[in-house]
Predicted model as a PDB file, atoms N, CA, C, CB and O in Angstrom, pLDDT in the B-factor column:
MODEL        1                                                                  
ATOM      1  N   UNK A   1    -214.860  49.374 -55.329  1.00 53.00           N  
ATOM      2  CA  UNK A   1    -214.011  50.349 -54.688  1.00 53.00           C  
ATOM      3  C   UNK A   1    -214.610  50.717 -53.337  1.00 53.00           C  
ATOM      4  CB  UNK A   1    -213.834  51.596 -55.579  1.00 53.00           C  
ATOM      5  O   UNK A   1    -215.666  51.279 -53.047  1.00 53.00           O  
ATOM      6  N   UNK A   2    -214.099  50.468 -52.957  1.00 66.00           N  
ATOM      7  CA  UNK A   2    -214.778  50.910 -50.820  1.00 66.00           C  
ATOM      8  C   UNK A   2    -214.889  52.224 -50.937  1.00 66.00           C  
ATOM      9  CB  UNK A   2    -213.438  50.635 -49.052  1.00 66.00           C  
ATOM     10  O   UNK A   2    -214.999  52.851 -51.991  1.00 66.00           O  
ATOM     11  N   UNK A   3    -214.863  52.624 -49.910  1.00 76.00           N  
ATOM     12  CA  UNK A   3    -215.414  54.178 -49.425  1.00 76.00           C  
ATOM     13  C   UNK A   3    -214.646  54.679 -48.884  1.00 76.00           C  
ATOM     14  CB  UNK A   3    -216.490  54.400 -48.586  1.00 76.00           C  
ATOM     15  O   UNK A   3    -213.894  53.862 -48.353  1.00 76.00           O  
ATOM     16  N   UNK A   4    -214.321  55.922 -48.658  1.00 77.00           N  
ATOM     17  CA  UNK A   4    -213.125  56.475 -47.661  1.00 77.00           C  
ATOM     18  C   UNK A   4    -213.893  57.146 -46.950  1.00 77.00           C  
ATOM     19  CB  UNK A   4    -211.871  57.367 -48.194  1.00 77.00           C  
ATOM     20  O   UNK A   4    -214.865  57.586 -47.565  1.00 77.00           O  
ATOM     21  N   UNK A   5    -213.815  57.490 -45.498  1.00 83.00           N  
ATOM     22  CA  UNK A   5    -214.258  58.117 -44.274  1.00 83.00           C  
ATOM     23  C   UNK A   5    -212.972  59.136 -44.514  1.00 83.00           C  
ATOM     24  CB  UNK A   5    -214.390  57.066 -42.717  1.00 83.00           C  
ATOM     25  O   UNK A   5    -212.000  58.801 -43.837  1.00 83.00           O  
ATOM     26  N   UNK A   6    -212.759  60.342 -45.360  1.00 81.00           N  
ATOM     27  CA  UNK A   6    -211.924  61.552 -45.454  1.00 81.00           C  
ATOM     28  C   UNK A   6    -212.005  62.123 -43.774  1.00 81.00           C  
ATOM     29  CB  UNK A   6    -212.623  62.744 -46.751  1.00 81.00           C  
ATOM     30  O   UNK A   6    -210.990  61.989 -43.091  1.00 81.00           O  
ATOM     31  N   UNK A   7    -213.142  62.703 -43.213  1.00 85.00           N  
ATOM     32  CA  UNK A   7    -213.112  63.050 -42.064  1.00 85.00           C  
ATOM     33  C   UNK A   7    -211.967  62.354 -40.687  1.00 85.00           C  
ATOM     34  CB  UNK A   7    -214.459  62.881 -41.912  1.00 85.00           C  
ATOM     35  O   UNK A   7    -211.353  62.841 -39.738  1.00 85.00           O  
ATOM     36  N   UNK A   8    -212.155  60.982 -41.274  1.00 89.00           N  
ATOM     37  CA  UNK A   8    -211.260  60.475 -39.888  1.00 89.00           C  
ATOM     38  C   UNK A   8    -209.947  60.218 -40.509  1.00 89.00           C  
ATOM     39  CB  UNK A   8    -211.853  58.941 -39.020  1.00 89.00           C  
ATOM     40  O   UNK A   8    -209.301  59.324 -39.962  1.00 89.00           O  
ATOM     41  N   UNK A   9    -209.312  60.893 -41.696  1.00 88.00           N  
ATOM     42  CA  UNK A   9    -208.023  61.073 -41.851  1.00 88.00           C  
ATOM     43  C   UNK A   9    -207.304  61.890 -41.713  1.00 88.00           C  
ATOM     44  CB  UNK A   9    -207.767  60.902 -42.551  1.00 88.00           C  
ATOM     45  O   UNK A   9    -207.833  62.994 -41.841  1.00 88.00           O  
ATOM     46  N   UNK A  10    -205.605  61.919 -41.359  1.00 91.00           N  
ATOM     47  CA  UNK A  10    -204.816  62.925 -41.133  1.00 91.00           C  
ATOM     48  C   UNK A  10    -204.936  63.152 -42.444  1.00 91.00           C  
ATOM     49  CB  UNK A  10    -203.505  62.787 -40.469  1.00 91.00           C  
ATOM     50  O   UNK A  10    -205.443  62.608 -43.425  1.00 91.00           O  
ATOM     51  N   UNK A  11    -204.197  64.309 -42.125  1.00 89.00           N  
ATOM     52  CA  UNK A  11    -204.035  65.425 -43.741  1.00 89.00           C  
ATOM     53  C   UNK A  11    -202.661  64.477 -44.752  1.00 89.00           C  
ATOM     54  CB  UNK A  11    -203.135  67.770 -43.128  1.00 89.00           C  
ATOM     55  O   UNK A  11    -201.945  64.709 -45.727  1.00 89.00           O  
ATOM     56  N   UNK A  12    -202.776  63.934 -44.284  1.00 90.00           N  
ATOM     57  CA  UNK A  12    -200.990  62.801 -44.579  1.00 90.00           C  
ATOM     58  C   UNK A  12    -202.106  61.810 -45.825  1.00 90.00           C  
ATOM     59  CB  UNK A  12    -200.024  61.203 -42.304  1.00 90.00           C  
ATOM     60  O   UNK A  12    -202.129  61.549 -47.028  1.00 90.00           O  
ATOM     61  N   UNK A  13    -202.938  61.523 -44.532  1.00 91.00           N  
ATOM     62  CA  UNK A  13    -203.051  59.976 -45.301  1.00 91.00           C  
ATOM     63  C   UNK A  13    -204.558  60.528 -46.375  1.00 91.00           C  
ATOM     64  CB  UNK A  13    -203.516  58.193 -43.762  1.00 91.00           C  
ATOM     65  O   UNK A  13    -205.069  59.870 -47.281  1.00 91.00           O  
ATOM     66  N   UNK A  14    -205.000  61.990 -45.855  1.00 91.00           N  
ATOM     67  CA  UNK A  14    -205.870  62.433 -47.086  1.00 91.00           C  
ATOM     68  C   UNK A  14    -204.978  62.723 -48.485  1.00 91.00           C  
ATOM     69  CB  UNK A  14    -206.693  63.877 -46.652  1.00 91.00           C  
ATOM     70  O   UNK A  14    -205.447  62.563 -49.612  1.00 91.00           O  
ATOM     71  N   UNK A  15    -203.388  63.250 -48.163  1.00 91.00           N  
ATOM     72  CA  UNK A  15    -202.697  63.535 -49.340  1.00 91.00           C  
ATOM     73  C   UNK A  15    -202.321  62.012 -50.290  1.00 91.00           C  
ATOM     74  CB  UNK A  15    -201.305  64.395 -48.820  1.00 91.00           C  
ATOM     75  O   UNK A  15    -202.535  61.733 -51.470  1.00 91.00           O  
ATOM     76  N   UNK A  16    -201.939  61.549 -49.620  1.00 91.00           N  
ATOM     77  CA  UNK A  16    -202.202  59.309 -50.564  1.00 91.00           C  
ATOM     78  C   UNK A  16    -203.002  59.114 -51.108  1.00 91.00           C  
ATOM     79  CB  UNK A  16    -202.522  57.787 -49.791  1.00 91.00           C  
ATOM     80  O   UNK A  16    -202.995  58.451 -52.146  1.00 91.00           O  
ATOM     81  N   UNK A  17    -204.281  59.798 -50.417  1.00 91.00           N  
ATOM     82  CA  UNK A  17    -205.497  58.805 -50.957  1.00 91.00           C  
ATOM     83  C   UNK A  17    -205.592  59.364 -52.378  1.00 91.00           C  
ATOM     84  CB  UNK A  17    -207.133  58.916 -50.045  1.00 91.00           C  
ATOM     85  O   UNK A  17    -205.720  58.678 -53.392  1.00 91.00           O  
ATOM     86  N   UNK A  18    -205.503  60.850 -52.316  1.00 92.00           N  
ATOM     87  CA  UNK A  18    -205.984  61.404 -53.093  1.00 92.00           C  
ATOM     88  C   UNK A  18    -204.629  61.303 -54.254  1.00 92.00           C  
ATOM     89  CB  UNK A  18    -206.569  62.713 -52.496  1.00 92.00           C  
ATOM     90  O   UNK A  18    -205.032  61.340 -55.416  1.00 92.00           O  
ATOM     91  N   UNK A  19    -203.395  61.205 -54.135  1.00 94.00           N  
ATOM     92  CA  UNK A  19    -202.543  60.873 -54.826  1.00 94.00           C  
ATOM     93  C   UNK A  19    -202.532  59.132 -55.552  1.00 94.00           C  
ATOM     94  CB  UNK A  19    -201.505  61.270 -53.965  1.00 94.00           C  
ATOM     95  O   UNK A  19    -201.999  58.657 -56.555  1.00 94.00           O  
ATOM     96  N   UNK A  20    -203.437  58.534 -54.418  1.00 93.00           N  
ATOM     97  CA  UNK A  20    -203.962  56.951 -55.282  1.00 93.00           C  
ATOM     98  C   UNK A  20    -204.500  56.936 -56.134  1.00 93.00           C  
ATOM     99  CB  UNK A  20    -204.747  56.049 -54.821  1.00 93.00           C  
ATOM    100  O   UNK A  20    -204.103  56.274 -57.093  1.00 93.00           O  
ATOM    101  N   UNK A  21    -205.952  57.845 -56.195  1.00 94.00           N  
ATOM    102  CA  UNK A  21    -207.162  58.025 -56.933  1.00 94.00           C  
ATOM    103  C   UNK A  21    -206.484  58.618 -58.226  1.00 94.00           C  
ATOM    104  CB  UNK A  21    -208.335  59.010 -56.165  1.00 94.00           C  
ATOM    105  O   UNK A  21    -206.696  58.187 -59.359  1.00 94.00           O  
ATOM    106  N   UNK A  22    -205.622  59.684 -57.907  1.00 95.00           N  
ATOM    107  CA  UNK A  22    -204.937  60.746 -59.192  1.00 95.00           C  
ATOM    108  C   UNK A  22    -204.498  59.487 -60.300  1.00 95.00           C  
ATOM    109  CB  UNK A  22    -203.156  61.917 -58.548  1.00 95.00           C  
ATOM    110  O   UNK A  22    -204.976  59.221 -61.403  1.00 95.00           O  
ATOM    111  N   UNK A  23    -203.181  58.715 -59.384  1.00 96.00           N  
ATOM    112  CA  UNK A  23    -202.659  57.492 -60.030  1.00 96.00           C  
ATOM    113  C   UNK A  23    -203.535  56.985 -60.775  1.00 96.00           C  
ATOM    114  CB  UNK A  23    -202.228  56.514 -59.216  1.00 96.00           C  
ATOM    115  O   UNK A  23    -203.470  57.005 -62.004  1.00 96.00           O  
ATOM    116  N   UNK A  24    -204.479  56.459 -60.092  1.00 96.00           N  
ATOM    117  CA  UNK A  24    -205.771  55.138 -60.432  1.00 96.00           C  
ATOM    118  C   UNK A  24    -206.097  56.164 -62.359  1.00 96.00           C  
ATOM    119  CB  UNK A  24    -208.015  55.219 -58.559  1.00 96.00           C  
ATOM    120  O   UNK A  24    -205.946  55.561 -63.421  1.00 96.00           O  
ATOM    121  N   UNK A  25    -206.382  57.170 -62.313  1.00 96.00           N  
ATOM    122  CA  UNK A  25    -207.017  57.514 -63.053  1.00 96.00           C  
ATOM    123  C   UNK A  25    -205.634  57.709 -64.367  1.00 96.00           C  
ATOM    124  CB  UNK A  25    -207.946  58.687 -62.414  1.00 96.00           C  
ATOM    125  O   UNK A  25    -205.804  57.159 -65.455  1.00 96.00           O  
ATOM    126  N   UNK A  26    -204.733  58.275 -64.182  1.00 97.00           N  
ATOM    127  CA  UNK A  26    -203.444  58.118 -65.340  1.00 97.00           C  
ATOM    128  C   UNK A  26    -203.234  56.823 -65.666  1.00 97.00           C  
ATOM    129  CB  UNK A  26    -201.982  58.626 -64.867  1.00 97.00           C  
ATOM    130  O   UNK A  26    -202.486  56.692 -66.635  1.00 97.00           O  
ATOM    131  N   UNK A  27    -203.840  55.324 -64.950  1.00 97.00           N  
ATOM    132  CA  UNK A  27    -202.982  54.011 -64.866  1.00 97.00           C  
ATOM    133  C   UNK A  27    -204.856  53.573 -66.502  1.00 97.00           C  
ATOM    134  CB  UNK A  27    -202.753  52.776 -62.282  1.00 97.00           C  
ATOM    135  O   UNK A  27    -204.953  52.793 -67.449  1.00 97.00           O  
ATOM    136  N   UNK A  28    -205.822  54.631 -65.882  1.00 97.00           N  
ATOM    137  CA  UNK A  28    -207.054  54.266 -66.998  1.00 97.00           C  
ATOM    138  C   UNK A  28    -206.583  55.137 -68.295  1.00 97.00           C  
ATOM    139  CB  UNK A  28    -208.849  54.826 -66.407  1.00 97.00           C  
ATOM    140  O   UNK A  28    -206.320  54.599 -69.371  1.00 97.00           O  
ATOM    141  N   UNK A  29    -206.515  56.376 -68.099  1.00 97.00           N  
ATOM    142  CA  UNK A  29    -206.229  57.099 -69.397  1.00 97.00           C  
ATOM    143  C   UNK A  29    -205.112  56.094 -69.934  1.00 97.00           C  
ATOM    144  CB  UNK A  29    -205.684  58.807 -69.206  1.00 97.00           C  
ATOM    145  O   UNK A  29    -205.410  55.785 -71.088  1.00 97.00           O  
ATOM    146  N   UNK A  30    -203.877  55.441 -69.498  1.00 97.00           N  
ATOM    147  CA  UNK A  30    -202.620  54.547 -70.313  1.00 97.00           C  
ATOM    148  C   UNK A  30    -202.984  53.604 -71.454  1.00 97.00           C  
ATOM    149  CB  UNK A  30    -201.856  53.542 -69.280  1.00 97.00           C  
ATOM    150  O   UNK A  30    -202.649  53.459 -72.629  1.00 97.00           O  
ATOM    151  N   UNK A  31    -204.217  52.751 -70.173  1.00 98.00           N  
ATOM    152  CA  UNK A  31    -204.795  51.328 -71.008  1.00 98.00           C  
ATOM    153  C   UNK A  31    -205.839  51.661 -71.709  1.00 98.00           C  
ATOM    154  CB  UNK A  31    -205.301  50.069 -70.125  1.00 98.00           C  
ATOM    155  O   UNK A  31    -206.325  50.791 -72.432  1.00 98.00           O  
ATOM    156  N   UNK A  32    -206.396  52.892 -71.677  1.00 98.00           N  
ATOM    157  CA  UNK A  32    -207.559  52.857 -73.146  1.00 98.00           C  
ATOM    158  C   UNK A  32    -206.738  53.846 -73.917  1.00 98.00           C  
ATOM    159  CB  UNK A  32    -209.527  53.527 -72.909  1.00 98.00           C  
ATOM    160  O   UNK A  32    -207.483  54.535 -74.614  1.00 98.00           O  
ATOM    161  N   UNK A  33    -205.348  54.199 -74.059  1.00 97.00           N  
ATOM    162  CA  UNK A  33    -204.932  54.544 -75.032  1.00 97.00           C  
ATOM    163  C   UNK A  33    -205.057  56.380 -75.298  1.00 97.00           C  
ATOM    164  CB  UNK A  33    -205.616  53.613 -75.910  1.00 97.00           C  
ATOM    165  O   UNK A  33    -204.891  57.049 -76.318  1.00 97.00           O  
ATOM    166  N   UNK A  34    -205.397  56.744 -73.969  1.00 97.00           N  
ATOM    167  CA  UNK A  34    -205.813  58.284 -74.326  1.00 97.00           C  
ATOM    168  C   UNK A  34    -204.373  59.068 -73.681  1.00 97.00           C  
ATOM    169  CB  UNK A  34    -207.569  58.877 -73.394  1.00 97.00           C  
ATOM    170  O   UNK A  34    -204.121  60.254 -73.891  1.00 97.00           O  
ATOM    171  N   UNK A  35    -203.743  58.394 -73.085  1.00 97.00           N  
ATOM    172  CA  UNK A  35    -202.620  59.054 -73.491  1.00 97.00           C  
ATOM    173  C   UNK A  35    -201.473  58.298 -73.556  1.00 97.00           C  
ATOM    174  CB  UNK A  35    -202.398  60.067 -72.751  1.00 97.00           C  
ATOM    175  O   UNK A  35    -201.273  57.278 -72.898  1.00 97.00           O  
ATOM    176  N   UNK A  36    -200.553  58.907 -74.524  1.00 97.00           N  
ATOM    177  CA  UNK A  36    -199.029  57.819 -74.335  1.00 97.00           C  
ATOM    178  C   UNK A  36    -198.073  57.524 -73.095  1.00 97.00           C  
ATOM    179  CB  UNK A  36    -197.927  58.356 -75.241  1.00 97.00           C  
ATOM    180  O   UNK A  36    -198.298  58.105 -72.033  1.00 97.00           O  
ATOM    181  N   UNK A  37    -197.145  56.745 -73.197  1.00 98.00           N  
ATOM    182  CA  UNK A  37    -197.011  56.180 -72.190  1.00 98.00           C  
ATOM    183  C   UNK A  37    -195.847  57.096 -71.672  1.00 98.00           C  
ATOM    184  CB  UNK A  37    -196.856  54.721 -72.353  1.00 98.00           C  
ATOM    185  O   UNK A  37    -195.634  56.966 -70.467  1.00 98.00           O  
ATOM    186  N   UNK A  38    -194.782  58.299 -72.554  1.00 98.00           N  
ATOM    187  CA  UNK A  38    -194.242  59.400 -72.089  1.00 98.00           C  
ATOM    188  C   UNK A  38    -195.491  60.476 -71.439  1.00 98.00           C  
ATOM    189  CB  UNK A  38    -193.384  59.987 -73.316  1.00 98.00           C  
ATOM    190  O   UNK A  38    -195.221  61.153 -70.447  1.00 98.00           O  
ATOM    191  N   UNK A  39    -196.487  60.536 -71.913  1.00 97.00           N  
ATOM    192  CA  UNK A  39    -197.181  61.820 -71.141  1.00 97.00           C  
ATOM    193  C   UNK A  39    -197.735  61.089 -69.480  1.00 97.00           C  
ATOM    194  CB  UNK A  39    -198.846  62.522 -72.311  1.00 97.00           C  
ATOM    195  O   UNK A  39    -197.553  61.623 -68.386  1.00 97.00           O  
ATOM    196  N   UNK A  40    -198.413  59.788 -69.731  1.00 97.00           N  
ATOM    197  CA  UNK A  40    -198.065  59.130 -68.274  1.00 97.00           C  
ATOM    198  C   UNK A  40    -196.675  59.214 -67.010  1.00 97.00           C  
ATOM    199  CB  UNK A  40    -198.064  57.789 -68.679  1.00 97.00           C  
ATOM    200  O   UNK A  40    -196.647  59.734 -65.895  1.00 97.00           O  
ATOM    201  N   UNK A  41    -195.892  58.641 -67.597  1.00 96.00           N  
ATOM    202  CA  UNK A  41    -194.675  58.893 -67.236  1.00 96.00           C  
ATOM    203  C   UNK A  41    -193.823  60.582 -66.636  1.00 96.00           C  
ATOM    204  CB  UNK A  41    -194.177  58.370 -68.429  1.00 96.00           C  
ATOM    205  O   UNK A  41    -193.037  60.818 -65.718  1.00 96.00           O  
ATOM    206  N   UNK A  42    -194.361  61.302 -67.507  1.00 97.00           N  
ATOM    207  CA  UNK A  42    -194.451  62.664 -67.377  1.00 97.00           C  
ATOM    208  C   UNK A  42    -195.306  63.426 -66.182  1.00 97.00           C  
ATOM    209  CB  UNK A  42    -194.930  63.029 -68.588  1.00 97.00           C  
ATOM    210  O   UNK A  42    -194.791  64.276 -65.456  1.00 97.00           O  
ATOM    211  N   UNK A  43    -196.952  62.916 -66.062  1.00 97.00           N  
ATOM    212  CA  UNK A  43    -197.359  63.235 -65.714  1.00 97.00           C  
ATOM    213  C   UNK A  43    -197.274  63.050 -64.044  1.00 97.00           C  
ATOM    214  CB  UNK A  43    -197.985  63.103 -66.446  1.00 97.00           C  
ATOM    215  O   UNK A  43    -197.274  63.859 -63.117  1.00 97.00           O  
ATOM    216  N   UNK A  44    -197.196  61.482 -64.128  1.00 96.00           N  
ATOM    217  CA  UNK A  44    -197.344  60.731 -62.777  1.00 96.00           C  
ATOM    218  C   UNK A  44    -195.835  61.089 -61.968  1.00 96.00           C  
ATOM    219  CB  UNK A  44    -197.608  58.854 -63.078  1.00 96.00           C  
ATOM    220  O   UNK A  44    -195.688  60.782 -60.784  1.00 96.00           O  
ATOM    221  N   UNK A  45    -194.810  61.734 -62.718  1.00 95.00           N  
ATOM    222  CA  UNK A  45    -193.501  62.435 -62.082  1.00 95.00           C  
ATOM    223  C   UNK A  45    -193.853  63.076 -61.338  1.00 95.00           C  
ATOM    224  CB  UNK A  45    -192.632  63.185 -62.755  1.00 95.00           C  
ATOM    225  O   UNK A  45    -194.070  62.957 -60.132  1.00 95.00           O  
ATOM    226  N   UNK A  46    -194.025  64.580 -62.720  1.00 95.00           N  
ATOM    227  CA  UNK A  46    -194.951  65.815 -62.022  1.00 95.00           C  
ATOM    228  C   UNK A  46    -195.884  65.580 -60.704  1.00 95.00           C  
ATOM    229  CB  UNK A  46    -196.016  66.312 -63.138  1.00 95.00           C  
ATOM    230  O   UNK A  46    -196.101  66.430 -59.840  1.00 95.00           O  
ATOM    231  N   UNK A  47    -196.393  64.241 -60.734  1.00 95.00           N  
ATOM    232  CA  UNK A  47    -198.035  65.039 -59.861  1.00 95.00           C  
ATOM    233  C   UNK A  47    -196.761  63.861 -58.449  1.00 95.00           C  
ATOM    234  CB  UNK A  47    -200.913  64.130 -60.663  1.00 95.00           C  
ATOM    235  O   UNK A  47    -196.569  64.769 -57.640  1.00 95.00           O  
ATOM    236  N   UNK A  48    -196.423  63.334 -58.193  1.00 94.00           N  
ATOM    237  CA  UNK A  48    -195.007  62.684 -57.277  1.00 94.00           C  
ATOM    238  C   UNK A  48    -193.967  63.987 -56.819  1.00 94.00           C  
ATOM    239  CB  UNK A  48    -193.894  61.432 -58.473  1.00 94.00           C  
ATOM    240  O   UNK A  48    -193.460  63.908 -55.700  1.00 94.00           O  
ATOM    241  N   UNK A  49    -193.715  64.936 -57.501  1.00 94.00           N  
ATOM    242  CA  UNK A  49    -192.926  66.332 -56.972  1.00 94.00           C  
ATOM    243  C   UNK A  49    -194.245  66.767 -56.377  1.00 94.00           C  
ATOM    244  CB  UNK A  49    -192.113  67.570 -58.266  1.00 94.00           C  
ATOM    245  O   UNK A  49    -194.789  66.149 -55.463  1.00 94.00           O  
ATOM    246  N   UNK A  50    -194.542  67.431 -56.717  1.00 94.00           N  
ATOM    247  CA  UNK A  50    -195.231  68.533 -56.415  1.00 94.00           C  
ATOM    248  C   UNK A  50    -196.834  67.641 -55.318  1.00 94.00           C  
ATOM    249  CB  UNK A  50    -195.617  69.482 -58.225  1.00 94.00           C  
ATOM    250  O   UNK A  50    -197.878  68.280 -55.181  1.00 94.00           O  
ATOM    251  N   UNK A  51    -196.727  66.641 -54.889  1.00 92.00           N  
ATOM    252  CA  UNK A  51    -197.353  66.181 -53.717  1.00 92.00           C  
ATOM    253  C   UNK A  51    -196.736  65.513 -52.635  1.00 92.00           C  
ATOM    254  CB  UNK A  51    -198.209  65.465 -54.045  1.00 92.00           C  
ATOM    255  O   UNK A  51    -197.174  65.008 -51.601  1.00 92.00           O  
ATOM    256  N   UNK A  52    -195.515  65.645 -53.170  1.00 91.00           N  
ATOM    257  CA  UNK A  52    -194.101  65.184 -52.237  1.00 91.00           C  
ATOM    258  C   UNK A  52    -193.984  63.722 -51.736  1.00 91.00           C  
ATOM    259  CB  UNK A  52    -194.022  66.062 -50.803  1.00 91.00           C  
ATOM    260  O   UNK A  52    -193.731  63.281 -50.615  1.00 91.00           O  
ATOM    261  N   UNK A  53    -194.249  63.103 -52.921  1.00 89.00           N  
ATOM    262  CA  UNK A  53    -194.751  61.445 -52.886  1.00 89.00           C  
ATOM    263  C   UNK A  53    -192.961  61.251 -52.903  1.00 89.00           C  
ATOM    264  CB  UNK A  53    -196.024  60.576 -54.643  1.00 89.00           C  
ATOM    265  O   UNK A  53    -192.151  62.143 -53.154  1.00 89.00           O  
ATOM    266  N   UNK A  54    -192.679  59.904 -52.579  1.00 84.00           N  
ATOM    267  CA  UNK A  54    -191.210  59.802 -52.733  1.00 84.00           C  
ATOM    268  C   UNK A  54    -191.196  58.561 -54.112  1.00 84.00           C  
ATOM    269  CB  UNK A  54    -190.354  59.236 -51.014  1.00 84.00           C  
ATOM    270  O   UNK A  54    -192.209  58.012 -54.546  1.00 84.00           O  
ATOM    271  N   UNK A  55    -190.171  58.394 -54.473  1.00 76.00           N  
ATOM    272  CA  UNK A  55    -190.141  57.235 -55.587  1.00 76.00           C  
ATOM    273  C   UNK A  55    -189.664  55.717 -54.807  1.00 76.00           C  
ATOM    274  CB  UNK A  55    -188.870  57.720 -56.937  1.00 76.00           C  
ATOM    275  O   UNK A  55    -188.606  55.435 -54.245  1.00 76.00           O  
ATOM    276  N   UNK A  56    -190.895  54.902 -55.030  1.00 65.00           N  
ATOM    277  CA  UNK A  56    -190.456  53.507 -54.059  1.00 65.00           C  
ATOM    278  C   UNK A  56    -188.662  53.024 -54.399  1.00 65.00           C  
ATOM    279  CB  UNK A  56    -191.726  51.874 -54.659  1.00 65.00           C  
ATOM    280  O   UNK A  56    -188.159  52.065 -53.814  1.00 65.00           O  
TER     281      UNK A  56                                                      
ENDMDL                                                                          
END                                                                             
């Protein structure tokens, strides 16, 4: 996993990154089974509103 230089980002592309990492980590809880695939689904909605991500 590379490194992020946070300092030399807009507040835009700090809100992605950190909405990647969020992702990255619901896409680990799925595949080892710690949560189902409605509370994923659920979750990764929720955290898409409320960081004002759009749906591809």
């Amino acid at each position: 996993m590379r490194q992020i230089d946070w300092e030399s980002l807009s507040p835009e592309e700090k809100k992605r990154q950190l909405f990647l990492k969020q992702k990255d980590l619901l896409d680990t809880f799925l595949k080892s089974g710690a949560i189902s695939r409605a509370q994923y689904d659920k979750s990764l909605g929720d955290m898409k509103e409320k960081m004002g991500i759009p749906n591809p």
